[in-house]
C-alpha positions as CSV (number, residue, x, y, z in Angstrom):
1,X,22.9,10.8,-14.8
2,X,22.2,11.4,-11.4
3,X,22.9,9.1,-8.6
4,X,20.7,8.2,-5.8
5,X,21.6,8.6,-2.3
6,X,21.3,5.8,-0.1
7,X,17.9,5.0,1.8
8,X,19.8,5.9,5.2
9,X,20.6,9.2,4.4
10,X,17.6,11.4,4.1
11,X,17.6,14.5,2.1
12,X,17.5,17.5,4.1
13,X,17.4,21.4,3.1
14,X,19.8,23.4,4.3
15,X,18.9,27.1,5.7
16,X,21.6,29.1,6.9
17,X,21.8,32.6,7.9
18,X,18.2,34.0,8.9
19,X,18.4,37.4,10.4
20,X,15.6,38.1,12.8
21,X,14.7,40.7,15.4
22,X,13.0,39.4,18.5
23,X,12.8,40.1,22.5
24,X,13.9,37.3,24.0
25,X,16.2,36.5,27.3
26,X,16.0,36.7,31.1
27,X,17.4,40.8,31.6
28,X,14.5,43.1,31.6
29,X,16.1,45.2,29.0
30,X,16.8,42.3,26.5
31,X,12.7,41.3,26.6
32,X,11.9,45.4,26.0
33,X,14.3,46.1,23.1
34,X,14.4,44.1,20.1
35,X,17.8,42.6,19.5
36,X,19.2,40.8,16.5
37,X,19.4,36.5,16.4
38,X,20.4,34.2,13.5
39,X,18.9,31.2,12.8
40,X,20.3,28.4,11.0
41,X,18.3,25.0,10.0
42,X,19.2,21.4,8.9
43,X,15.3,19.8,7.4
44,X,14.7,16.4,7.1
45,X,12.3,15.7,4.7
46,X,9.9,12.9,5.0
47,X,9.9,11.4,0.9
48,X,12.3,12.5,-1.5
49,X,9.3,13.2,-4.1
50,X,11.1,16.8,-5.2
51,X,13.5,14.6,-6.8
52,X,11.3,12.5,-8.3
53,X,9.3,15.0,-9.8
54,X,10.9,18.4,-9.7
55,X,7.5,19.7,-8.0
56,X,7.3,21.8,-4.7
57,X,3.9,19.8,-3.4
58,X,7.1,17.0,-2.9
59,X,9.2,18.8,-0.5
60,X,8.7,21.4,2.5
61,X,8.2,24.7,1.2
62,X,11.7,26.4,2.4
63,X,9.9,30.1,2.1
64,X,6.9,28.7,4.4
65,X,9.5,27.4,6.7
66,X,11.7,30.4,7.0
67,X,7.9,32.6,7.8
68,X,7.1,29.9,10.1
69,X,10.5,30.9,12.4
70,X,10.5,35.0,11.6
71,X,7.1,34.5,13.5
72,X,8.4,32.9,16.2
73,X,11.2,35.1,17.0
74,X,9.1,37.6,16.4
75,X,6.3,36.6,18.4
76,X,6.4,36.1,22.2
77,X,9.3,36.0,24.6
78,X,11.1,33.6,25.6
79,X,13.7,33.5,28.9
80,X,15.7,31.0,27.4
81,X,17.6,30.2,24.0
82,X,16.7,26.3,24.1
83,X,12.8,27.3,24.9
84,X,13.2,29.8,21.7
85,X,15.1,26.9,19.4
86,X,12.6,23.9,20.5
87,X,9.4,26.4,19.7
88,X,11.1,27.1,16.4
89,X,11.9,23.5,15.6
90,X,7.9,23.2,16.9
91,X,6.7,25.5,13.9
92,X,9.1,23.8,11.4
93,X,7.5,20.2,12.3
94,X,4.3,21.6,11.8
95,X,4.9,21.2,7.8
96,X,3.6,17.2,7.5
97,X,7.0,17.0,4.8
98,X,9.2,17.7,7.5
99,X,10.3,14.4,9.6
100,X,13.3,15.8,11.9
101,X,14.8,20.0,11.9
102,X,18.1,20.4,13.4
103,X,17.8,24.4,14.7
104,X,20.9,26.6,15.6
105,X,19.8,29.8,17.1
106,X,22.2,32.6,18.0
107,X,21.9,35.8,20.1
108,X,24.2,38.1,18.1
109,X,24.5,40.5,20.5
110,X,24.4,38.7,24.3
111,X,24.8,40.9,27.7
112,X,27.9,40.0,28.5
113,X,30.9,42.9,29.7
114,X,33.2,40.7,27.2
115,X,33.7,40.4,23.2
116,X,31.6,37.8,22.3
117,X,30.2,37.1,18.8
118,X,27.5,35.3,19.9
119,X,25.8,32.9,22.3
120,X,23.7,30.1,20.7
121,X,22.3,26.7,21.0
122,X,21.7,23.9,19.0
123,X,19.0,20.8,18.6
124,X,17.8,18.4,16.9
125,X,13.8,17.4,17.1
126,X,12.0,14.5,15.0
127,X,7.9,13.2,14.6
128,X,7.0,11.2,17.2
């Protein structure tokens, strides 16, 4: 039996972990050299028809989303993290099944003469 979820809690997929090279960042040698980000995204999808009817032309096509953001990253620089994450959270609301992307992008390797894992931002954009 399955249950349903309540009307106020969407359904989202869940992408975590996307490796991508890109030139991004505000040092000359960080927009020449192609250094390593991760991406991680929260979709909210618009209908819940995929659970309905077990069929992808219900939901947001998770392998269209994930090309839609390694072009992106890959594409043209950006200064800034946030301008990166809100054109990447652009490309994912291009799919008309997404309603609202939650986007975490990382730098996994920022220029900085301390340890530091990584240096991200985070945020959330809907239709409208």
């Amino acid at each position: 039996m399955t249950s349903r979820a309540a009307p106020a809690d969407p359904d989202r997929l869940e992408l975590r972990g996307l490796r991508l090279t890109g030139t991004h960042g505000v040092l000359p040698e960080e927009r020449e050299r192609p250094q390593p980000f991760e991406v991680d995204l929260d979709v909210v999808l618009v209908h819940r028809c995929a659970v309905e009817h077990d069929e992808l032309t219900g939901t947001a096509d998770y392998g269209a989303v994930v090309d839609a953001v390694a072009a992106v990253v890959g594409g043209p620089s950006h200064q800034l993290l946030e301008s990166l994450a809100a054109a990447v959270a652009d490309a994912v609301l291009a799919d008309p099944a997404v309603a609202a992307v939650t986007v975490t992008l990382r730098k996994l390797r920022p220029p900085v003469p301390h340890q530091l894992t990584s240096a991200g931002v985070r945020l959330t954009r809907s239709r409208g």
